[in-house]
mmCIF file of the N, C-alpha and C atoms, coordinates in Angstrom:
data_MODEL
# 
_entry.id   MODEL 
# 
loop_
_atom_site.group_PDB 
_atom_site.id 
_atom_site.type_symbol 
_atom_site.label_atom_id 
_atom_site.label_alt_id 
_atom_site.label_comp_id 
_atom_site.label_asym_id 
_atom_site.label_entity_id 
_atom_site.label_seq_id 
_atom_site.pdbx_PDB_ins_code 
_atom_site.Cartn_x 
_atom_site.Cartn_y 
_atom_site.Cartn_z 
_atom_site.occupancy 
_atom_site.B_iso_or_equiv 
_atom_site.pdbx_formal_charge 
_atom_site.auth_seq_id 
_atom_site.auth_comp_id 
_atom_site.auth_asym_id 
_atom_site.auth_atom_id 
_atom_site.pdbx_PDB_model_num 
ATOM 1   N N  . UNK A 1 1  ? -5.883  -9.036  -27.724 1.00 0.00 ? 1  UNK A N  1 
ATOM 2   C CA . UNK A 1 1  ? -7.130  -8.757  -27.036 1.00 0.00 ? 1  UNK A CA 1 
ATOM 3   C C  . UNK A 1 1  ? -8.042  -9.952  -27.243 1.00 0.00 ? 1  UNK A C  1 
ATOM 4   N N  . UNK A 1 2  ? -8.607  -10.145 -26.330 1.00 0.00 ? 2  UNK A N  1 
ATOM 5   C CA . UNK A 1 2  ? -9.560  -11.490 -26.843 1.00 0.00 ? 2  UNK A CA 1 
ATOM 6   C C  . UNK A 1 2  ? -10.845 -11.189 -26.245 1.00 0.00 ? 2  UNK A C  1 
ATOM 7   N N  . UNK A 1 3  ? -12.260 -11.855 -26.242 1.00 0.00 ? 3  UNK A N  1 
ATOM 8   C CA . UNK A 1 3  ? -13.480 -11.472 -26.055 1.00 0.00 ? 3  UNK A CA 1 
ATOM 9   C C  . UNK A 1 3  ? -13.173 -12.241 -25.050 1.00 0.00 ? 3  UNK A C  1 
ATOM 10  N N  . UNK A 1 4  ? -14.642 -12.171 -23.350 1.00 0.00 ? 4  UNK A N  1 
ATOM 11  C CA . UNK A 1 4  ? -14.560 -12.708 -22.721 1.00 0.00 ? 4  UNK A CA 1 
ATOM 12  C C  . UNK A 1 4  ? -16.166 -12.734 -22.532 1.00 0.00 ? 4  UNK A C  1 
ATOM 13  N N  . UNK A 1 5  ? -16.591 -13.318 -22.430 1.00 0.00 ? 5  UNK A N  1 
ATOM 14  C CA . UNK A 1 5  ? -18.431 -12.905 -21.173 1.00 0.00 ? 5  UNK A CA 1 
ATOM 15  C C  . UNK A 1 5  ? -18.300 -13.576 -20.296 1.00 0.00 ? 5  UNK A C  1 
ATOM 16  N N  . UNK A 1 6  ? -18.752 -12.302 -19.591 1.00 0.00 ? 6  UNK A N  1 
ATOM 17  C CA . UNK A 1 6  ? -18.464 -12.326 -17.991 1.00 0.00 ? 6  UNK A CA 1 
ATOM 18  C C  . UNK A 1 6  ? -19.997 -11.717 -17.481 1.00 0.00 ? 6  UNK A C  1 
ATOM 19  N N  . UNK A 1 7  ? -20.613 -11.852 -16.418 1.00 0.00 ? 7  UNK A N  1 
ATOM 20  C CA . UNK A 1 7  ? -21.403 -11.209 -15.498 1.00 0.00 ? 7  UNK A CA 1 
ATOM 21  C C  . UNK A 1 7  ? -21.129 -10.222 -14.682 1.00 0.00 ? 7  UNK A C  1 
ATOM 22  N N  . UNK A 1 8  ? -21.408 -8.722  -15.264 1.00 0.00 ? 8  UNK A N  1 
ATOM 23  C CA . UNK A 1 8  ? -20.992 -7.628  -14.547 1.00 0.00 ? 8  UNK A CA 1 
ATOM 24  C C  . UNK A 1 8  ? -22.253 -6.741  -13.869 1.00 0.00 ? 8  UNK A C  1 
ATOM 25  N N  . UNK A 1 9  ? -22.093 -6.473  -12.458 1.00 0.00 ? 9  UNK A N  1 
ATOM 26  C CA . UNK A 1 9  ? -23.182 -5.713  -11.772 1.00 0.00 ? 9  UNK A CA 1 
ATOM 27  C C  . UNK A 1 9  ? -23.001 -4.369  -12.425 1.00 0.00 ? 9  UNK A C  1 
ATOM 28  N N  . UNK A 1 10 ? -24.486 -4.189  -12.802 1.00 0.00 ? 10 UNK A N  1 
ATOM 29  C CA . UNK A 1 10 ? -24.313 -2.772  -13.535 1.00 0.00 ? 10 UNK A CA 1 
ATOM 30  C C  . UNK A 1 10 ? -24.550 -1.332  -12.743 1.00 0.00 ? 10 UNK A C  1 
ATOM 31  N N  . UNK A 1 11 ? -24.833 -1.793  -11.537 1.00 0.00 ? 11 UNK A N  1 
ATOM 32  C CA . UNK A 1 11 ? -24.704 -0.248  -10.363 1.00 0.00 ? 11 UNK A CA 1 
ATOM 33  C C  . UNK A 1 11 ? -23.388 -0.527  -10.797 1.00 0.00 ? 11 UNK A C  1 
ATOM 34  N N  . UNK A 1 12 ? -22.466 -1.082  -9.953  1.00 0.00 ? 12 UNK A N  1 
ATOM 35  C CA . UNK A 1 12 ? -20.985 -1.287  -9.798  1.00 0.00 ? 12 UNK A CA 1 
ATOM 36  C C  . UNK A 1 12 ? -20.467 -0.723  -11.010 1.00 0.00 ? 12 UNK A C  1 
ATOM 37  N N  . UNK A 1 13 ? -20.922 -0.930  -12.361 1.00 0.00 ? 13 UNK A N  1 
ATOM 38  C CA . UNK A 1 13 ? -20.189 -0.502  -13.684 1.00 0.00 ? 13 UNK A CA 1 
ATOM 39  C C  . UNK A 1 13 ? -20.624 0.973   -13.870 1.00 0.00 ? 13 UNK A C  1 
ATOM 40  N N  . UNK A 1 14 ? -21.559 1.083   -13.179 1.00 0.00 ? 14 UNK A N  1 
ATOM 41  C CA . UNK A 1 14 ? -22.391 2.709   -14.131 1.00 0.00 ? 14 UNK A CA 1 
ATOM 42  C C  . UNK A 1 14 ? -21.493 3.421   -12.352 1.00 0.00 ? 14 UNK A C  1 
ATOM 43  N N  . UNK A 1 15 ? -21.235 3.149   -11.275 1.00 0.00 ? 15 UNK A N  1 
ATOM 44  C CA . UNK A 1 15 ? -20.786 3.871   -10.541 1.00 0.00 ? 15 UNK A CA 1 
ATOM 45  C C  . UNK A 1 15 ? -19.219 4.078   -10.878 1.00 0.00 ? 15 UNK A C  1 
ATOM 46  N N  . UNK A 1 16 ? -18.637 2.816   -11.733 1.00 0.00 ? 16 UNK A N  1 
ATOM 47  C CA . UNK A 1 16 ? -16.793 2.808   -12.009 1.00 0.00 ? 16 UNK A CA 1 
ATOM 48  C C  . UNK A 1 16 ? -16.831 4.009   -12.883 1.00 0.00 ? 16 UNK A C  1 
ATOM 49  N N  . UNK A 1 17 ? -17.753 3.725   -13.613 1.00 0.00 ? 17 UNK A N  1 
ATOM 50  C CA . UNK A 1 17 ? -17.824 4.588   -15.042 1.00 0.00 ? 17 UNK A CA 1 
ATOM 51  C C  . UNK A 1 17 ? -17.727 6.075   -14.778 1.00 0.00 ? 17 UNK A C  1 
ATOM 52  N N  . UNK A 1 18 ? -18.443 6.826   -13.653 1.00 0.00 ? 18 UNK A N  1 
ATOM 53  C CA . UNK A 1 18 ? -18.820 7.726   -13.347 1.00 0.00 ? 18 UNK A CA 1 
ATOM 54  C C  . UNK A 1 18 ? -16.923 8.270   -12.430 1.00 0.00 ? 18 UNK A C  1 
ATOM 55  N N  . UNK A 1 19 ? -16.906 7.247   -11.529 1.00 0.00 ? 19 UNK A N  1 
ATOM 56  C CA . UNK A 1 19 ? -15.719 7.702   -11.014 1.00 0.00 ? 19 UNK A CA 1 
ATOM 57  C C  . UNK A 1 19 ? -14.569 8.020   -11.767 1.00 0.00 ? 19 UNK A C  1 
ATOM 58  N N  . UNK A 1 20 ? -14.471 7.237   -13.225 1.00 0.00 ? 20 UNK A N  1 
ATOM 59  C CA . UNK A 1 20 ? -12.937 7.026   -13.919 1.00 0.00 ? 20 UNK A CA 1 
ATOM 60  C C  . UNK A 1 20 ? -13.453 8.017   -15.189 1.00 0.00 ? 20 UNK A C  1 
ATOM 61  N N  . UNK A 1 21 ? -14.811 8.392   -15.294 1.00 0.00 ? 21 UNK A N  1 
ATOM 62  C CA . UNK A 1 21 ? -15.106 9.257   -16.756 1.00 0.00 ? 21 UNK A CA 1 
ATOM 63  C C  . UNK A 1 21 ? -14.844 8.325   -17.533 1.00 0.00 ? 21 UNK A C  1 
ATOM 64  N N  . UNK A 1 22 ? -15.210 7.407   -17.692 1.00 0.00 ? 22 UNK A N  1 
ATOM 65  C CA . UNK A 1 22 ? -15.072 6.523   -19.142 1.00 0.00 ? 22 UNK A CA 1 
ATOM 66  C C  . UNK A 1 22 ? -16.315 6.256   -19.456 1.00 0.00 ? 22 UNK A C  1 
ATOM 67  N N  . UNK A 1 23 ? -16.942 5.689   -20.723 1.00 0.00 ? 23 UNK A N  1 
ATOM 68  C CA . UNK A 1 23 ? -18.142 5.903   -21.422 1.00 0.00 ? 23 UNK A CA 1 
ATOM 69  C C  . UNK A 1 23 ? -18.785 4.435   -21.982 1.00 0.00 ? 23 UNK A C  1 
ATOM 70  N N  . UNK A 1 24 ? -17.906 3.667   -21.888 1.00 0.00 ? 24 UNK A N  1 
ATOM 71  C CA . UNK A 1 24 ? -18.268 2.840   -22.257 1.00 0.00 ? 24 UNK A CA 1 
ATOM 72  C C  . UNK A 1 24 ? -17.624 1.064   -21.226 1.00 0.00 ? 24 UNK A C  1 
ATOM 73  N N  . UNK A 1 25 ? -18.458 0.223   -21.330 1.00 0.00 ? 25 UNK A N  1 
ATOM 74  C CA . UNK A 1 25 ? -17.567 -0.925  -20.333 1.00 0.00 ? 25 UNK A CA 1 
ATOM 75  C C  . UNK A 1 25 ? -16.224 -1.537  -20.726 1.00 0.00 ? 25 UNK A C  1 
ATOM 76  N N  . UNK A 1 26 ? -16.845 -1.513  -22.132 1.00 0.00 ? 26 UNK A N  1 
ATOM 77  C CA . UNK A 1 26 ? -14.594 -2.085  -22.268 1.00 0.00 ? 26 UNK A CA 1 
ATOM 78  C C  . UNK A 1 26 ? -13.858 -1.092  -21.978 1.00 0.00 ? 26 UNK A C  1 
ATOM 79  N N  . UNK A 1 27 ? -13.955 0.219   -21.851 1.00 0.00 ? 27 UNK A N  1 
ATOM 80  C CA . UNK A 1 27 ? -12.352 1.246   -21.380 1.00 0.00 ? 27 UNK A CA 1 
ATOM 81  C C  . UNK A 1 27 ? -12.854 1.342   -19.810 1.00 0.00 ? 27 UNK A C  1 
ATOM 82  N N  . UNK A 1 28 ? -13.987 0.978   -19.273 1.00 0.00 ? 28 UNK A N  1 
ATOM 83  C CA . UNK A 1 28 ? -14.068 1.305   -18.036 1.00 0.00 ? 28 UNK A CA 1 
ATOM 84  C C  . UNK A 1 28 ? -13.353 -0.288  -17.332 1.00 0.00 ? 28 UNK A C  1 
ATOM 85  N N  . UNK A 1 29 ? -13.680 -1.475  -18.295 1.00 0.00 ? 29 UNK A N  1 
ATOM 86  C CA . UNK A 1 29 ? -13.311 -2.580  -17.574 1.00 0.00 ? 29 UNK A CA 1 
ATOM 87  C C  . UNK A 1 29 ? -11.424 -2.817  -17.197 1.00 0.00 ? 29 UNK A C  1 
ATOM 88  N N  . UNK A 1 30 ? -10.988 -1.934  -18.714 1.00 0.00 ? 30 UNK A N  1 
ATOM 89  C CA . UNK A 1 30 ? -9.620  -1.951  -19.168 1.00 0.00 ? 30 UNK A CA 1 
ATOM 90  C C  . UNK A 1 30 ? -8.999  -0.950  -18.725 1.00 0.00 ? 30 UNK A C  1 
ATOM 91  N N  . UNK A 1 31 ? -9.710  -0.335  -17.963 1.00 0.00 ? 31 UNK A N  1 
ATOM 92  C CA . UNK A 1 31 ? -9.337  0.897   -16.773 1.00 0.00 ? 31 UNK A CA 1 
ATOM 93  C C  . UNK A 1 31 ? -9.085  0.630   -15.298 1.00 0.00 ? 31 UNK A C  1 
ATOM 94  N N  . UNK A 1 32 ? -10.501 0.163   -15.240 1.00 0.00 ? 32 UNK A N  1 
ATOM 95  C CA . UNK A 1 32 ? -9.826  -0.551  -13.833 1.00 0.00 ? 32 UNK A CA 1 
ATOM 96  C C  . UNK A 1 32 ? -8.959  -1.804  -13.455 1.00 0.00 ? 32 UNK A C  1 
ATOM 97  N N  . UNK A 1 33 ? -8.611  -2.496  -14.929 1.00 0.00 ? 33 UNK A N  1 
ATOM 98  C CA . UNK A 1 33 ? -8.087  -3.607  -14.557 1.00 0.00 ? 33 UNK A CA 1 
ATOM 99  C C  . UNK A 1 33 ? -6.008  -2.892  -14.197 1.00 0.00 ? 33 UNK A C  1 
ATOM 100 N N  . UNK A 1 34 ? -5.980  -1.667  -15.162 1.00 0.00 ? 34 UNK A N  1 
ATOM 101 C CA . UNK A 1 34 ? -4.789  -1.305  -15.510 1.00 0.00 ? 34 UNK A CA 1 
ATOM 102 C C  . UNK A 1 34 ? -4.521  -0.826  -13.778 1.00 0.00 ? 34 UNK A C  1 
ATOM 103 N N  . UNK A 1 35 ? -5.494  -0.169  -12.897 1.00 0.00 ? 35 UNK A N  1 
ATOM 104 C CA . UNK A 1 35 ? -5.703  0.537   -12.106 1.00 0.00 ? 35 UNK A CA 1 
ATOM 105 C C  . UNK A 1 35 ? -5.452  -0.582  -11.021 1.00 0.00 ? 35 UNK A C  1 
ATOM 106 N N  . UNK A 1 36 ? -5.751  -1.460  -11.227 1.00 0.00 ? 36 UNK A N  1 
ATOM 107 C CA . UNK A 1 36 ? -5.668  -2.712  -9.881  1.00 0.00 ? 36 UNK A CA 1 
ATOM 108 C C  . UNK A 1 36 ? -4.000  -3.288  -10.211 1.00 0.00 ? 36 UNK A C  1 
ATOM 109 N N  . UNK A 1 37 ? -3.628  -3.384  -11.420 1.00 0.00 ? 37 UNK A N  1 
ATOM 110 C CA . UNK A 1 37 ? -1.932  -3.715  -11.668 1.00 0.00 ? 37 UNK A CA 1 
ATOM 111 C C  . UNK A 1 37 ? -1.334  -2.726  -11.128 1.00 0.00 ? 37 UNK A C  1 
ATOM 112 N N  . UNK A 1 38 ? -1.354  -1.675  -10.907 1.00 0.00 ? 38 UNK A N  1 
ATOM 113 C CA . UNK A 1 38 ? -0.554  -0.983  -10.769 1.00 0.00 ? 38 UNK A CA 1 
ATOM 114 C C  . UNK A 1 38 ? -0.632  -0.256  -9.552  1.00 0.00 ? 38 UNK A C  1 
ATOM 115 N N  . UNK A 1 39 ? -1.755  -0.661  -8.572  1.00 0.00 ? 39 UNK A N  1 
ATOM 116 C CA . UNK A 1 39 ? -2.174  -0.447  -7.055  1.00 0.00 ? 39 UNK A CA 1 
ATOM 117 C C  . UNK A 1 39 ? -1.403  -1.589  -6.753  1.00 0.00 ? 39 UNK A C  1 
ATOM 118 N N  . UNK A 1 40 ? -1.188  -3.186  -6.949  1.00 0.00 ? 40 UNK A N  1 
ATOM 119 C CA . UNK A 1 40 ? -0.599  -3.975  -6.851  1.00 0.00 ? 40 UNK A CA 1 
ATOM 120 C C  . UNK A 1 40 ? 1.449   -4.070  -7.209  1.00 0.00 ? 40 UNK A C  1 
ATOM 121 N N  . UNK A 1 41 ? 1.803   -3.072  -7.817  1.00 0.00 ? 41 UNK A N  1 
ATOM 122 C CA . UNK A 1 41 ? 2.831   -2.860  -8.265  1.00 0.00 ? 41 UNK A CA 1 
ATOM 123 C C  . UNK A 1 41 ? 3.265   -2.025  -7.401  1.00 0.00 ? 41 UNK A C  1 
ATOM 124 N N  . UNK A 1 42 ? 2.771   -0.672  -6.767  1.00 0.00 ? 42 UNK A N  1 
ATOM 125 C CA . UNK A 1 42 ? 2.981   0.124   -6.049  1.00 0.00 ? 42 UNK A CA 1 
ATOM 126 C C  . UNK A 1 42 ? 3.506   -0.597  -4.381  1.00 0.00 ? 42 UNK A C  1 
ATOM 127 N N  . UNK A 1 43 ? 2.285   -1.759  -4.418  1.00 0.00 ? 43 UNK A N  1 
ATOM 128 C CA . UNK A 1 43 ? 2.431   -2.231  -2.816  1.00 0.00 ? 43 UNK A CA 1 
ATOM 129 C C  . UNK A 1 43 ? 3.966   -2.532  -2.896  1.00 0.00 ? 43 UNK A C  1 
ATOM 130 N N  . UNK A 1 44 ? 4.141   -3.558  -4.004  1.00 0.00 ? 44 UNK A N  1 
ATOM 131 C CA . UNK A 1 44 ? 5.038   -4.936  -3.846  1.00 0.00 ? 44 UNK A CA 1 
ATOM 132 C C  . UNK A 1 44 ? 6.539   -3.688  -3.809  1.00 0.00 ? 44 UNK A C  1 
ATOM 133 N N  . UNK A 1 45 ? 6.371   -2.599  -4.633  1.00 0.00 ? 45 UNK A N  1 
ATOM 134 C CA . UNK A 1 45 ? 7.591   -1.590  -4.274  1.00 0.00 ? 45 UNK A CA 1 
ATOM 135 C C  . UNK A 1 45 ? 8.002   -1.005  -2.750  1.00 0.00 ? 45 UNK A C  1 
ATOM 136 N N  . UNK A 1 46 ? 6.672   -0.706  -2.525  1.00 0.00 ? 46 UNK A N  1 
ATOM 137 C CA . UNK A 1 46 ? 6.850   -0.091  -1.203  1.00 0.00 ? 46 UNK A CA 1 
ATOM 138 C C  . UNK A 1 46 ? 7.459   -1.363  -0.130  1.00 0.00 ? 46 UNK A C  1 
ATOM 139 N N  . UNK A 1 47 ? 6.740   -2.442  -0.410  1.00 0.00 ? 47 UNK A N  1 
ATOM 140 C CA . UNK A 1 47 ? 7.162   -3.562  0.543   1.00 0.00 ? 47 UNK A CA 1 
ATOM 141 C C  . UNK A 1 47 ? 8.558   -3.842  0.667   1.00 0.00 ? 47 UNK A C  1 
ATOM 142 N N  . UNK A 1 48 ? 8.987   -3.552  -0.686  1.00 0.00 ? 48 UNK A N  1 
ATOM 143 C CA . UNK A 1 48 ? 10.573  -3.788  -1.325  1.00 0.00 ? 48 UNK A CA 1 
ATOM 144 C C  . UNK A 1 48 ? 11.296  -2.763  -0.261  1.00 0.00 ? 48 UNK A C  1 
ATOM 145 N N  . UNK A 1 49 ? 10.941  -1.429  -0.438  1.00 0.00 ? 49 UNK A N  1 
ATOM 146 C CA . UNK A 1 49 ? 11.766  -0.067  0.044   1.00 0.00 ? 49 UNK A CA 1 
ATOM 147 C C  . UNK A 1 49 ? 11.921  -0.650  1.671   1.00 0.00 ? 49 UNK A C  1 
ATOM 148 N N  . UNK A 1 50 ? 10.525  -0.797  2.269   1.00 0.00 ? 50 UNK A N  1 
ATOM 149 C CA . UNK A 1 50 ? 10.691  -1.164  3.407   1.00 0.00 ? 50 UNK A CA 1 
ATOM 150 C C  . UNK A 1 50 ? 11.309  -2.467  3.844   1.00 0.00 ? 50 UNK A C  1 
ATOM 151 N N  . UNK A 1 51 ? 11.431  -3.592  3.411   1.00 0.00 ? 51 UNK A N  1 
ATOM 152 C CA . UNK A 1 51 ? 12.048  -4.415  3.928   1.00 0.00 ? 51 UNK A CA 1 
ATOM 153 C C  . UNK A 1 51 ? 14.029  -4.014  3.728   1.00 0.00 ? 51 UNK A C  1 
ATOM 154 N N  . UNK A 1 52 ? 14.744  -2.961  2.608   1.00 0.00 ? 52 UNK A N  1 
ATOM 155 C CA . UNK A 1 52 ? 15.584  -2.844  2.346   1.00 0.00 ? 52 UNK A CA 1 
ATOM 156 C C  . UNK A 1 52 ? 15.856  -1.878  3.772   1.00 0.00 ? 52 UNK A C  1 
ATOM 157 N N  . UNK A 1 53 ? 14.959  -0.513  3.905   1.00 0.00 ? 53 UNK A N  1 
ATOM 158 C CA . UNK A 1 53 ? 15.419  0.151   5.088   1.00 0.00 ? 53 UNK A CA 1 
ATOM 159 C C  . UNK A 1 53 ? 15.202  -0.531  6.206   1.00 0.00 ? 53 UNK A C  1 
ATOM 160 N N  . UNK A 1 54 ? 14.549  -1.933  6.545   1.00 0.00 ? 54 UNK A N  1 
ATOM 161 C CA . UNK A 1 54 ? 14.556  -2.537  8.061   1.00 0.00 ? 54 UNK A CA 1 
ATOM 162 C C  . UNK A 1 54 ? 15.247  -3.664  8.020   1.00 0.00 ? 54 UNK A C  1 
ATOM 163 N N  . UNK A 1 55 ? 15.379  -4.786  7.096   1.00 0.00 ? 55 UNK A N  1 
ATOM 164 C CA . UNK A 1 55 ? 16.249  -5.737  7.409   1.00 0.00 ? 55 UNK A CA 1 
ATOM 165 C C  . UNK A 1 55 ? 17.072  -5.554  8.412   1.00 0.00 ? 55 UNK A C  1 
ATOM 166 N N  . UNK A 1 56 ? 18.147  -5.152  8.687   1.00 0.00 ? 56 UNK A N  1 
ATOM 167 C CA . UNK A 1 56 ? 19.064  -5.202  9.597   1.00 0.00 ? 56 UNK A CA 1 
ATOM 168 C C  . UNK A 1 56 ? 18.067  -5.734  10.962  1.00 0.00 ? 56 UNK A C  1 
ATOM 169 N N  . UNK A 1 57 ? 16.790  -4.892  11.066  1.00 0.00 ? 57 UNK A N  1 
ATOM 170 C CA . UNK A 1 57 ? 16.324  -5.256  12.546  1.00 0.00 ? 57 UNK A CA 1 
ATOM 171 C C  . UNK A 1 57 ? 15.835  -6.466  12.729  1.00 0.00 ? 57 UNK A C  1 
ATOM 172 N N  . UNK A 1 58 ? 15.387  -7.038  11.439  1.00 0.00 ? 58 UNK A N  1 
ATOM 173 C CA . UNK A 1 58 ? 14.955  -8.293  11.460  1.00 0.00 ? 58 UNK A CA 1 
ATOM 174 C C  . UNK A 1 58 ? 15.531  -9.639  11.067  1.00 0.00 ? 58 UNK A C  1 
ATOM 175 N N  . UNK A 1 59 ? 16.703  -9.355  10.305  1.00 0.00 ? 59 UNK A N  1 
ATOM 176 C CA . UNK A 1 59 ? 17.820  -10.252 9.845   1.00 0.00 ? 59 UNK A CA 1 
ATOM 177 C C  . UNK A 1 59 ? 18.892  -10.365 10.813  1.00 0.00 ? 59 UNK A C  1 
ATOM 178 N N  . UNK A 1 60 ? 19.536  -11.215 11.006  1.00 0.00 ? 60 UNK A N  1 
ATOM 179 C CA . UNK A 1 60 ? 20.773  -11.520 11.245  1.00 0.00 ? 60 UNK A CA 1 
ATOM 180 C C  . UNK A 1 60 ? 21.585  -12.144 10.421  1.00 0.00 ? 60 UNK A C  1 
ATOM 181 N N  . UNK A 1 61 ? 22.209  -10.949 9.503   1.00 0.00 ? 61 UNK A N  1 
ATOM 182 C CA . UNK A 1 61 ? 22.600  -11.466 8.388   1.00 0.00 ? 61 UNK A CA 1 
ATOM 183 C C  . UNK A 1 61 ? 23.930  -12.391 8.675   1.00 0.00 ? 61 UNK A C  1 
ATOM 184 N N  . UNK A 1 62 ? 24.866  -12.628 10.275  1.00 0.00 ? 62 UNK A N  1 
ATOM 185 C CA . UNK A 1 62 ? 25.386  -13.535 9.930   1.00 0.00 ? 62 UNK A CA 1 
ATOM 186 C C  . UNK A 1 62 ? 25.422  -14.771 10.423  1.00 0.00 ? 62 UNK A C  1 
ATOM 187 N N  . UNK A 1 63 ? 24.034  -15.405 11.017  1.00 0.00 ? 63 UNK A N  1 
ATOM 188 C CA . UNK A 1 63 ? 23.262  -16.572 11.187  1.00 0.00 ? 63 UNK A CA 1 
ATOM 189 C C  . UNK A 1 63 ? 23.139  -16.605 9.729   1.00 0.00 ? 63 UNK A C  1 
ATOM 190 N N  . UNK A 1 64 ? 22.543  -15.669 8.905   1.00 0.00 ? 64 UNK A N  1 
ATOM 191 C CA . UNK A 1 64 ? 22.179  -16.274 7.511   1.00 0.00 ? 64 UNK A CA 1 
ATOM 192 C C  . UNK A 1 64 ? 23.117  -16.764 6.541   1.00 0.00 ? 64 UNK A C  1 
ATOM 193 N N  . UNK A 1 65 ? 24.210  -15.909 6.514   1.00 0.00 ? 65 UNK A N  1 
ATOM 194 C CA . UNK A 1 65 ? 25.462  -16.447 6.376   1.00 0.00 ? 65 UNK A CA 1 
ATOM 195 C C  . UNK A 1 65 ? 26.298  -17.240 6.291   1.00 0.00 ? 65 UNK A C  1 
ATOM 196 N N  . UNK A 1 66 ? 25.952  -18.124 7.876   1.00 0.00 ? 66 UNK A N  1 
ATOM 197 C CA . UNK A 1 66 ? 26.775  -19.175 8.393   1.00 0.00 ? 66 UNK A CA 1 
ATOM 198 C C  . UNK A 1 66 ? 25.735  -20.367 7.564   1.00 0.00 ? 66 UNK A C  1 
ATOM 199 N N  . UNK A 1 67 ? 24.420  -20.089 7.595   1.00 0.00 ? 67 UNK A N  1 
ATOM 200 C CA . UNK A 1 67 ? 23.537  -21.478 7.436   1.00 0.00 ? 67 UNK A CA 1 
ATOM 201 C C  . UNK A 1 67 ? 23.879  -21.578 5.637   1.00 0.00 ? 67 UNK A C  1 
ATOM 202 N N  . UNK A 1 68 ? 24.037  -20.456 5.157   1.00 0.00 ? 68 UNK A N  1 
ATOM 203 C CA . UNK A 1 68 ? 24.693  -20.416 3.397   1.00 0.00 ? 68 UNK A CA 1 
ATOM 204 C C  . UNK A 1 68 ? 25.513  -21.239 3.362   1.00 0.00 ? 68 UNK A C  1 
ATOM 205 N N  . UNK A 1 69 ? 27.115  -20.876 4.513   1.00 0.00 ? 69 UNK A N  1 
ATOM 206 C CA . UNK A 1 69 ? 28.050  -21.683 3.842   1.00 0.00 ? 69 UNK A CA 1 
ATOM 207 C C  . UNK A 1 69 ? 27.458  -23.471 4.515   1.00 0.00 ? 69 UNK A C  1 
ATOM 208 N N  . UNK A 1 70 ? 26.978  -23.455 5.718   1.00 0.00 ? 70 UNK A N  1 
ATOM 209 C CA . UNK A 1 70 ? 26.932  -25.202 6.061   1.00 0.00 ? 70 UNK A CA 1 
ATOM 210 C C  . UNK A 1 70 ? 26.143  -26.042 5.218   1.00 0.00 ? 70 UNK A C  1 
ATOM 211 N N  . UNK A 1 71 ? 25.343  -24.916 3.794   1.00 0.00 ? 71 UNK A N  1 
ATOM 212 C CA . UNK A 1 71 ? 24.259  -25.807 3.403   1.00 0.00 ? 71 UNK A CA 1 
ATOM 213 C C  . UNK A 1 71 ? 22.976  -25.783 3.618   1.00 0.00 ? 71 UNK A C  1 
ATOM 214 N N  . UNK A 1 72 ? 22.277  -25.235 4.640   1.00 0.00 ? 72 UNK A N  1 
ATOM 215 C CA . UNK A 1 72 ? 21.299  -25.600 5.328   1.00 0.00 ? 72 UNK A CA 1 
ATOM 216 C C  . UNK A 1 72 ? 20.147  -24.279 4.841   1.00 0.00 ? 72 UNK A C  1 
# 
């Protein structure tokens, strides 16, 4: 854990605070930071699921194939 100072708007903190029930700014800051990793983790999965169920429409996997073995 390390200290940081930073400039935080305190509507913005006293409104996080209120939304997440936390009481104080370090579990509210260390709340929403956990909360933005893992809104970010969620996308990059979903992006995953979906490019696995559509590839075919957008790949031609054996143009991709051919350019593997020539090198290119």
């Amino acid at each position: 854990m390390s200290k940081t100072l930073v400039d935080v708007d305190n509507d913005m903190l006293a409104f996080t605070q209120h939304r997440l029930g936390t009481t104080t700014k370090r579990d509210t800051i260390n709340r929403a930071l956990a909360i933005a990793a893992a809104i970010s983790a969620d996308d990059r999965a979903r992006a995953l699921r979906w490019l696995q169920e559509n590839a075919e429409a957008f790949l031609d996997f054996d143009v991709l194939e051919e350019r593997e073995r020539s090198g290119l």
